[in-house]
Steps between C-alpha positions, in 0.01 A plus 500: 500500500547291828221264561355399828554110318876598434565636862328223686702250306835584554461482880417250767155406585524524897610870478282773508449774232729710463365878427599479133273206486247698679525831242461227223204352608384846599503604128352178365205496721283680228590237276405206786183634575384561108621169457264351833227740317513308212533153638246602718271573204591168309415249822144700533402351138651148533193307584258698283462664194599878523252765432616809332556653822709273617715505154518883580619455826808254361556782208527694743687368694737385244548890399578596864768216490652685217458816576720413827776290327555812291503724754755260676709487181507882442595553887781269459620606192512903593683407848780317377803698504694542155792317395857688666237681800 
């Protein structure tokens, strides 16, 4: 599984993306957004005690962040062409 880390690190910083880059980030942007969902959620409650809706709204959260890393994962791993293709 290429990674929009591994990509961006092998190449220059003043270039721009290239479209494999692009198709990468493409694919992870469930992933970044659950992720901003979640942080999102955590920063609401970090001056205050959170009520129980906001601990539903991080659990929740928090399940939609998983939810999307496995969906990632699956889409990845059913994509990759077998060894000799």
């Amino acid at each position: 599984m290429t990674t929009v880390r591994m990509l961006t690190a092998v190449g220059a910083p003043e270039r721009e993306p290239t479209a494999a880059e692009l198709d990468a980030i493409e694919q992870e942007m469930p992933v970044i957004t659950a992720a901003l969902d979640v942080l999102d959620a955590e920063i609401s409650v970090l001056d205050r005690t959170p009520s129980e809706l906001d601990e539903q709204r991080i659990r929740r959260a928090r399940r939609r962040l998983l939810a999307a890393r496995r969906d990632l994962a699956n889409r990845t791993t059913t994509e990759r062409p077998e060894v000799g293709a």
